[in-house]
C-alpha positions in Angstrom: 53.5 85.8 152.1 55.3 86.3 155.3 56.0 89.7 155.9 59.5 90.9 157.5 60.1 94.2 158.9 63.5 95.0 160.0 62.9 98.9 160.8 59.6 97.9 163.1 61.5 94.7 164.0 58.3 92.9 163.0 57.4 89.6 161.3 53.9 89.0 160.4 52.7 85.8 159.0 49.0 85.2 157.2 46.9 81.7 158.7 43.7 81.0 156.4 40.6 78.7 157.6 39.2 77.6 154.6 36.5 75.0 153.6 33.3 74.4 152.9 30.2 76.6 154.4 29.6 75.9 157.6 32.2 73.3 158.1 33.4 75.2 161.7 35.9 77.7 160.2 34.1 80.2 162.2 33.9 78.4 165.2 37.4 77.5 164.9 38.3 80.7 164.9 35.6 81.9 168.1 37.2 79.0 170.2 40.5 80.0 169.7 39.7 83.6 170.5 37.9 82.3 173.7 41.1 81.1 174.7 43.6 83.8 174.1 44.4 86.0 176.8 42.7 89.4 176.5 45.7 91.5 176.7 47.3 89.6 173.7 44.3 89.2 171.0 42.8 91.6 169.2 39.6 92.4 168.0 37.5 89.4 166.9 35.6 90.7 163.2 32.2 88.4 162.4 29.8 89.0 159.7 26.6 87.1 160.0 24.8 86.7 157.0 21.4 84.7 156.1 22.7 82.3 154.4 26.5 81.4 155.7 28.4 82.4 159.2 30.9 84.7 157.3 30.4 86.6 154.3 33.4 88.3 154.0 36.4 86.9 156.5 37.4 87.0 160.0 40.8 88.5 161.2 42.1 87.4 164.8 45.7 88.8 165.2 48.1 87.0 168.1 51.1 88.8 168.8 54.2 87.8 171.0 57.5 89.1 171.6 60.8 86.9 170.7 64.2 86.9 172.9 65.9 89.4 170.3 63.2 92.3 169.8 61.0 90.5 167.5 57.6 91.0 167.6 55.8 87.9 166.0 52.0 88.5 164.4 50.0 85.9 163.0 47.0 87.2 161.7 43.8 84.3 161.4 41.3 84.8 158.7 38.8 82.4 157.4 36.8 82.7 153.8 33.0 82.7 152.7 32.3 79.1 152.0 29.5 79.3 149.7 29.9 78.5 145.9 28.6 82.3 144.6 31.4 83.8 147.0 34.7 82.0 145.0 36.5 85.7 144.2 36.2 86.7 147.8 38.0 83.2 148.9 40.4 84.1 145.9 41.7 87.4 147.8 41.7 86.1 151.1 44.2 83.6 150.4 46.5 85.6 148.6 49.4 86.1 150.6 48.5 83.5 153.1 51.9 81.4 155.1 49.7 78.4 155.8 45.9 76.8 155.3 44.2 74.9 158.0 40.9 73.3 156.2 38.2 72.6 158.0 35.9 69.7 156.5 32.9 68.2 157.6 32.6 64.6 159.2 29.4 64.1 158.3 29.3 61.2 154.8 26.6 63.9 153.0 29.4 66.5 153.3 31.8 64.2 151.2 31.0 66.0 147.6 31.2 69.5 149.3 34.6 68.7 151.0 36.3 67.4 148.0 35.1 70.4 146.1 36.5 72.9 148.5 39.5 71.1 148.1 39.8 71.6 144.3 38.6 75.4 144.8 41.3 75.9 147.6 43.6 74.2 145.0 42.8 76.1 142.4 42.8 79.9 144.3 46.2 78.9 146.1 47.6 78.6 142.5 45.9 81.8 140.8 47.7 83.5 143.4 51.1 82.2 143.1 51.1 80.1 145.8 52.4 76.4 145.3 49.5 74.0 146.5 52.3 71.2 147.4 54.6 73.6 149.4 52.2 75.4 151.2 52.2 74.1 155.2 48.5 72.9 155.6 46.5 70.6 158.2 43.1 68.9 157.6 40.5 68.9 160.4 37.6 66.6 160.1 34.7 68.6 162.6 31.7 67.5 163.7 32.6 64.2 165.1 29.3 64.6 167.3 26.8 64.6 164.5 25.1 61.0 163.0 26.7 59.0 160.0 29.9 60.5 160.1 32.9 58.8 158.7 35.4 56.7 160.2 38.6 58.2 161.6 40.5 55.3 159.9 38.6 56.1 156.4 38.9 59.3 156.8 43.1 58.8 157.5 43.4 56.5 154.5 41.5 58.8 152.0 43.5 62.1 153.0 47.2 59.9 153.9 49.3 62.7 153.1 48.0 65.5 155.1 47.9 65.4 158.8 44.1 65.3 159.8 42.8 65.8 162.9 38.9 65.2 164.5 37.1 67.9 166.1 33.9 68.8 167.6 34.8 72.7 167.3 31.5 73.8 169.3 32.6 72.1 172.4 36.4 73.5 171.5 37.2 70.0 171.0 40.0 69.4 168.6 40.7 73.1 167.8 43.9 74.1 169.3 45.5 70.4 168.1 44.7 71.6 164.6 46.3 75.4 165.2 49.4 73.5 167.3 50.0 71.4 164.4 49.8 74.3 161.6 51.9 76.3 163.8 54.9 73.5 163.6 54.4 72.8 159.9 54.6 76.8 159.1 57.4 77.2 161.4 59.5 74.2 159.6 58.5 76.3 156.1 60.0 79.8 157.4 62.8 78.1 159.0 63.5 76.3 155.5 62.6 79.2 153.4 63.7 82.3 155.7 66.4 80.8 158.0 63.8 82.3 160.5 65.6 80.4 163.5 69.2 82.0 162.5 68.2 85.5 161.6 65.5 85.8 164.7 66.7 83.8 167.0 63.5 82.0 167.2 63.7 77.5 167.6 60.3 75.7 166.5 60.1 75.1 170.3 60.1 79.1 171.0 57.7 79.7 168.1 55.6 77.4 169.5 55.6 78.3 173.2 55.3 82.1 171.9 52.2 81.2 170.4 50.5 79.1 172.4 51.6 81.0 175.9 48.9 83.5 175.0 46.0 80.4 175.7 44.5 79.3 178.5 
């Protein structure tokens, strides 16, 4: 969970792309790299493997400075999405602030979706972390391919979570989904850590903090 240190004056805050394999969690997390200013990213970690885009995760810290000495991290990860690789999902999430989950469009990627779902479900609450509390966004990628489903079916099947479409290799869609995430975790620290009083950081600073780092 969010991590506060007072001696470093530093808050760091844990954002996981999860989802089914090659949904775009990858290329989520590429795109957004792509668009952070050098100076304030660090180094992007990828590990290829035959069979899936990331076998273990990948870590994208974003750092920014708030008004009273603050310095705000949020460190990106996203998780294996094959089946055989559900204890190395299990210990990326621990400690995560927020879950952005990245399905596919496509109608033959329905089953795989909603079983991600349950497995995100499921790790979220082996490691202590409530499923219904947690500050999460939906994004339905792929919006380019054939016999995808309907934005409007889509909505009404997933009502309570904010969704968003994306076409992630054209970048299309990517930062919506972070923005969003951003706002929802920022309401949860605020609620949960009086993070606005004790740092002197509004949702509206958070946010521009974040996002002043893209281009």
């Amino acid at each position: 969970m969010v991590q506060i240190n007072m001696g470093e004056r530093e808050i760091t805050v844990k954002v996981v792309y999860y989802g089914p394999a090659l949904s775009g969690k990858t290329t989520n997390l590429q795109q957004l790299h792509r668009l952070i200013d050098p100076d304030a990213r660090g180094k992007m970690v990828t590990l290829d493997t035959t069979d899936d885009r990331t076998l273990y995760f990948d870590f994208l810290p974003i750092e920014f400075g708030t008004a009273n000495g603050f310095s705000v991290k949020i460190k990106l990860f996203t998780v294996p999405g094959q089946v055989m690789h559900k204890s190395t999902r299990k210990v990326v999430l621990a400690g995560a602030d927020a879950v952005a989950f990245i399905a596919d469009s496509q109608r033959s990627c329905a089953s795989a979706n909603a079983y991600s779902w349950r497995d995100m479900e499921a790790n979220l609450k082996a490691n202590g972390i409530d499923f219904q509390q947690i500050p999460k966004v939906i994004q339905f990628n792929k919006r380019d391919l054939p016999d995808v489903k309907p934005l409007s079916e889509i909505r009404e099947a997933w009502s309570d979570v904010s969704a968003f479409p994306a076409i992630a290799m054209r970048g299309e869609g990517v930062l919506e989904t972070f923005r969003e995430l951003l706002r929802r975790l920022y309401r949860t620290l605020d609620e949960r850590h009086r993070f606005g009083d004790k740092f002197g950081v509004s949702q509206q600073e958070f946010l521009k903090g974040v996002l002043a780092n893209f281009g």
